[in-house]
C-alpha positions as a Python dict, from the first residue, in 0.01 Angstrom:
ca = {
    (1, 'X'): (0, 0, 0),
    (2, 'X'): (-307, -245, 18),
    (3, 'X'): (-590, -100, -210),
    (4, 'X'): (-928, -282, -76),
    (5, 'X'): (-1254, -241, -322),
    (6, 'X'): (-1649, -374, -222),
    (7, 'X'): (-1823, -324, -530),
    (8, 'X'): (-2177, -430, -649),
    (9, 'X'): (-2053, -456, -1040),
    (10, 'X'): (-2118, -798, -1110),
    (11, 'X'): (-1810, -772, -1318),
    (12, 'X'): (-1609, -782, -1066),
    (13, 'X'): (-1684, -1128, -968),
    (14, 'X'): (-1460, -1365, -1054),
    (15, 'X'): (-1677, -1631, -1147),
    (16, 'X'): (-1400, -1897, -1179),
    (17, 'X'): (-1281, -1865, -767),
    (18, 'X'): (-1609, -1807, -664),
    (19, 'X'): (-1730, -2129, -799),
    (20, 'X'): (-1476, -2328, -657),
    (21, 'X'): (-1504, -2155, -352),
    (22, 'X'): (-1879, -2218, -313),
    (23, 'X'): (-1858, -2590, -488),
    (24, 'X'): (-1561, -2713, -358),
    (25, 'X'): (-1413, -2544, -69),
    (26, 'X'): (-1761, -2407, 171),
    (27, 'X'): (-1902, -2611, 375),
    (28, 'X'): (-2300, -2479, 318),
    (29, 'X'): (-2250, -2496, -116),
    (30, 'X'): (-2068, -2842, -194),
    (31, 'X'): (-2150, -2997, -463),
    (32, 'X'): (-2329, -2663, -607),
    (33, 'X'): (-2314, -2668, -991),
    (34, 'X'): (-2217, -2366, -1222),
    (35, 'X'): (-2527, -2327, -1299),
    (36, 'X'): (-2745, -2291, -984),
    (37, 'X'): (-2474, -2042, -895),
    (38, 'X'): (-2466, -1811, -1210),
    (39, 'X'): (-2810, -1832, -1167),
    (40, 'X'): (-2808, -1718, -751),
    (41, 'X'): (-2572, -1455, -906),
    (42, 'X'): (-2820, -1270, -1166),
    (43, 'X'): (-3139, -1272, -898),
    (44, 'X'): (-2906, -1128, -628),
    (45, 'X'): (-2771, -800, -531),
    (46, 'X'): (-2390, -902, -519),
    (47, 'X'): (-2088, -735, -329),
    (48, 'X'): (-1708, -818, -461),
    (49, 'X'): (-1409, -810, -201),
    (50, 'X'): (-1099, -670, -416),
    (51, 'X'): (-733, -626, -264),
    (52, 'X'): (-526, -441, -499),
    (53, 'X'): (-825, -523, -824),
    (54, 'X'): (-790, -936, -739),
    (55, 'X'): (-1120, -1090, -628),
    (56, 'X'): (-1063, -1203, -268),
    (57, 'X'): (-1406, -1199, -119),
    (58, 'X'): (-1825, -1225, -204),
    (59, 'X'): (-2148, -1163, -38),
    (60, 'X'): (-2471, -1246, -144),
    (61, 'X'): (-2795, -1060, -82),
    (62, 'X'): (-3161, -1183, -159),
    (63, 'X'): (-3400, -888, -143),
    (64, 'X'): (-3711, -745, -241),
    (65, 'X'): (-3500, -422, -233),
    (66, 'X'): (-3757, -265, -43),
    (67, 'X'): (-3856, -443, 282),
    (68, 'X'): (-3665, -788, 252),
    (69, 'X'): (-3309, -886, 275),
    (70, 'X'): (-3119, -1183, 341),
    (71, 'X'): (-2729, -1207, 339),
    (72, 'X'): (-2584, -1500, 222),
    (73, 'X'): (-2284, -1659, 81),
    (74, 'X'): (-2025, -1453, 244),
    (75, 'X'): (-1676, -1554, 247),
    (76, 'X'): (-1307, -1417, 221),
    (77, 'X'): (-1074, -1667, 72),
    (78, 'X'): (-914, -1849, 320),
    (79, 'X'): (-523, -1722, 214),
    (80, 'X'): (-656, -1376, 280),
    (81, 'X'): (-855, -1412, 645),
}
């Protein structure tokens, strides 16, 4: 049986696919360094996608957390969809 998590720990971002995701793979984040997106990562309010506690998926929220939001950088990885 398929166990499917979204969390909002930041620790359960794998930082290693989601970087190659973003910088290699996405069409909107090529060529994003490391850097700007550990950075996105700490100012955001982050969801994880886990099947069975591996890291499959990511969304992105900018917000104000009161009257602004803005969802961004959503994805599945592509030998899940």
């Amino acid at each position: 049986m398929e166990n499917i998590i979204i969390s909002k720990d930041k620790k359960d971002i794998d930082l290693k696919k989601l970087v190659k995701y973003i910088s290699k793979e996405s069409y909107w984040g090529k060529n994003t360094n490391k850097g700007i997106i550990v950075k996105s990562i700490e100012n955001s309010l982050c969801y994880s996608v886990l099947l069975n506690n591996e890291f499959i998926g990511f969304a992105r929220i900018i917000t104000d957390y009161s009257t602004f939001q803005y969802l961004c950088d959503v994805f599945i990885l592509p030998d899940y969809q």
